[in-house]
C-alpha positions in Angstrom: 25.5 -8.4 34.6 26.0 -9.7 31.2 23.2 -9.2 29.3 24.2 -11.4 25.9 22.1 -12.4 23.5 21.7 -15.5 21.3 23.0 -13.8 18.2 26.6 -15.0 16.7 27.8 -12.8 14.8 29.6 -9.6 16.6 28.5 -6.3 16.4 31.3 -3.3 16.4 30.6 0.0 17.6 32.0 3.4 17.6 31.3 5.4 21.2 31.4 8.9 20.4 30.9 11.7 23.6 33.5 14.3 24.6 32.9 13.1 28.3 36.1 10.6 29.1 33.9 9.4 32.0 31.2 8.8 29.7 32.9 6.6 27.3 34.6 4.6 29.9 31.3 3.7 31.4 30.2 2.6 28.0 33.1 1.2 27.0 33.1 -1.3 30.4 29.1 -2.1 30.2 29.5 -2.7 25.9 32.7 -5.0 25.8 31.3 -7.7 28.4 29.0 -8.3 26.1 30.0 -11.8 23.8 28.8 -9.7 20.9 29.5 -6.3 20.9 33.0 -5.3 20.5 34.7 -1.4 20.9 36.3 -0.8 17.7 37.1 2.8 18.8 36.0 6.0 21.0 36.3 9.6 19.2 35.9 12.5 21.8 34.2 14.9 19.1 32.4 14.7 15.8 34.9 15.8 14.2 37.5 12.5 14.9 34.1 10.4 14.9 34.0 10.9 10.9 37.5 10.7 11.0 37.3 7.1 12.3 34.1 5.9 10.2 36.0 5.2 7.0 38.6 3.3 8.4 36.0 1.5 11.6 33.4 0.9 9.1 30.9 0.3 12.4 27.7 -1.1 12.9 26.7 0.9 15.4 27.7 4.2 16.8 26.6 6.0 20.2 26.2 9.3 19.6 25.7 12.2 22.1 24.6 15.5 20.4 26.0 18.2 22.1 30.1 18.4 21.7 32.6 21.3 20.9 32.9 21.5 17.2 30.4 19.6 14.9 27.8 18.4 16.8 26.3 15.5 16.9 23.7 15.9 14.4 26.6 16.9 12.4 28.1 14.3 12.8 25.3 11.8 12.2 24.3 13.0 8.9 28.3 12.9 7.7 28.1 9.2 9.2 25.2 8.1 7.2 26.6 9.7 4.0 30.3 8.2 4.2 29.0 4.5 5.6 25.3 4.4 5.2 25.5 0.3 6.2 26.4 2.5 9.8 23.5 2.6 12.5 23.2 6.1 15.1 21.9 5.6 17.9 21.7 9.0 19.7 22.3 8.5 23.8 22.3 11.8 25.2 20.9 13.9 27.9 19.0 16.0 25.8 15.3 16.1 24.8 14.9 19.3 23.1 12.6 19.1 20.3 15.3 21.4 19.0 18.2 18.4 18.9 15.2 15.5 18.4 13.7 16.1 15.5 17.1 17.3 13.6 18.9 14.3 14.6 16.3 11.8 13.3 16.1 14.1 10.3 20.0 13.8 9.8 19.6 9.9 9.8 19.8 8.9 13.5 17.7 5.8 13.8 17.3 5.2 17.3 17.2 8.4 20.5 17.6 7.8 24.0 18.3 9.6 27.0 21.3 8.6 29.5 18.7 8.6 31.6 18.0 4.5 30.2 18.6 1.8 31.8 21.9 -0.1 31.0 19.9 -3.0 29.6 18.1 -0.5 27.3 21.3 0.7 25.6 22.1 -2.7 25.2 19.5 -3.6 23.3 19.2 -0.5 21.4 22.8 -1.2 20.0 21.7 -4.9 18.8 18.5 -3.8 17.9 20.2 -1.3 15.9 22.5 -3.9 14.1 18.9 -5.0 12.8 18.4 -1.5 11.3 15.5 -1.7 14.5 14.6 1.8 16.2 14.4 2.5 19.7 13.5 6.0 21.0 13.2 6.7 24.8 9.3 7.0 25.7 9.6 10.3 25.8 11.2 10.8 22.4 8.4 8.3 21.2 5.5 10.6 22.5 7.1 13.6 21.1 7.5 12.1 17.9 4.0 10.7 17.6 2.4 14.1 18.5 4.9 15.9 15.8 3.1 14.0 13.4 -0.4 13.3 14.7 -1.9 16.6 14.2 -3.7 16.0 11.0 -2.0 13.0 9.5 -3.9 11.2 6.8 -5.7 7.7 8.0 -4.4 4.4 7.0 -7.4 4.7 4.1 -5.4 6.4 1.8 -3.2 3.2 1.5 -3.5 -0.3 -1.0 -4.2 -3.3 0.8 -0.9 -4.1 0.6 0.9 -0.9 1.4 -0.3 -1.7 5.5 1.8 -5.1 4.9 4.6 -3.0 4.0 4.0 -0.3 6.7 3.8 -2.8 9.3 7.3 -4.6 8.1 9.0 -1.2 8.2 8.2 -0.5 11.8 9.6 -4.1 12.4 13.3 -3.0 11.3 13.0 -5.0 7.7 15.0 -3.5 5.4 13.8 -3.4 1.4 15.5 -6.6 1.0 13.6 -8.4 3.9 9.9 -7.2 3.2 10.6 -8.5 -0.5 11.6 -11.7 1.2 8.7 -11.8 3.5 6.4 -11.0 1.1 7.5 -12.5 -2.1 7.9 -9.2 -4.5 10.5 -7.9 -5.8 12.9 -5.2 -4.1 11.5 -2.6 -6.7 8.6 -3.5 -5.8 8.7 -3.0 -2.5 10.8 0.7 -2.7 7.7 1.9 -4.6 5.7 0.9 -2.0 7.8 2.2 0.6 7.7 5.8 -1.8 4.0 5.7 -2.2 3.3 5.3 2.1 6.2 8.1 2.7 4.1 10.7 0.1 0.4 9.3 1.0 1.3 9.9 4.7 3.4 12.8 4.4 6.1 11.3 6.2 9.6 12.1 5.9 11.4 9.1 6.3 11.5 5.2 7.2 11.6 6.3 11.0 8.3 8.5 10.7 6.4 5.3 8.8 7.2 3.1 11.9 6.1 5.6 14.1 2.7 6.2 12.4 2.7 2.3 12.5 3.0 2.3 16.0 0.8 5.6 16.9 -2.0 3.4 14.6 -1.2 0.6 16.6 -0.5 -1.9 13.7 2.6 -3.0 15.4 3.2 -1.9 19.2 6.1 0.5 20.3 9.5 -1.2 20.3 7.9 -4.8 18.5 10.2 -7.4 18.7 8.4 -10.2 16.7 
């Protein structure tokens, strides 16, 4: 089943998993789709950064576990050499162990081969839109990581929730700005002043915060 979307412009991506099988079976679901195109398969993490430089991908499928550099490895070498690159983790592993290093290393989306072929799809143009996806599972484990005492939305400015809420919808700095007529600085002090308020690591902890608050539901696609 093709599962095409309306968008034009065609997304490359890197498979990376030291399973031939597993990167066949990709490979065939991925390149009927109008706009995603294969640009290359590395079997380890150590030809996966090998490749970025020259690929230059939007997207890259990641498994985690591989001889040599892993995958989180791998990931956090990705985002460094070509940080316009999206991860998206597929693997078979839910360990909080792998999860929370992977995000950590720069991995924005986590699912399990476990998905449906329709999810991995989606994650991969999603992905292209700097959107996260994480596998329920992932999602709940993520939200309880950083539930415990978490401070409450009331620490924030009225317009820092704006912000917060754009995050968790995939806008980059460039896009909230956009949307909410301010400048990019502007916004990346915002974005600074949420990540410290809330304690929260990253960009990928904010949206989940946002979703565990409910300001945006999990996996928003307005």
């Amino acid at each position: 089943m093709n599962f095409t979307s309306k968008a034009a412009q065609t997304i490359t991506v890197l498979i990376v998993d030291d399973h031939p099988i597993v990167r066949q079976g990709l490979r065939q679901l991925l390149e009927v789709q109008d706009d995603l195109q294969i640009v290359g398969e590395a079997e380890d993490g150590e030809s996966a950064i090998e490749k970025i430089s020259e690929l230059l991908p939007d997207v890259v499928l990641m498994d985690l576990v591989m001889p040599g550099m892993t995958g989180v490895e791998a990931t956090r070498e990705i985002r460094q050499i070509s940080p316009h690159t999206q991860v998206v983790v597929l693997t078979s592993l839910h360990e909080d162990a792998l999860v929370f290093p992977a995000i950590k290393a720069g991995a924005l989306s986590y699912l399990l081969k476990s998905s449906l072929p329709e999810e991995v799809i989606e994650a991969v143009r999603a992905a292209s839109r700097h959107e996260a996806r994480l596998h329920p599972r992932i999602a709940k484990r993520l939200m309880e990581e950083i539930s415990g005492d978490a401070p409450s939305l009331e620490s924030l400015t009225p317009r820092e929730p704006e912000v917060l809420k754009l995050i968790a919808q995939g806008q980059d700095n460039r896009e909230i700005a956009e949307s909410l007529v301010i400048s990019e600085k502007t916004v990346k002090t915002h974005v600074s002043n949420i990540l410290s308020k809330l304690q929260l690591a990253d960009r990928t902890q904010a949206a989940i915060f946002a979703i565990r608050q409910r300001i945006v539901p999990l996996n928003d696609e307005s």
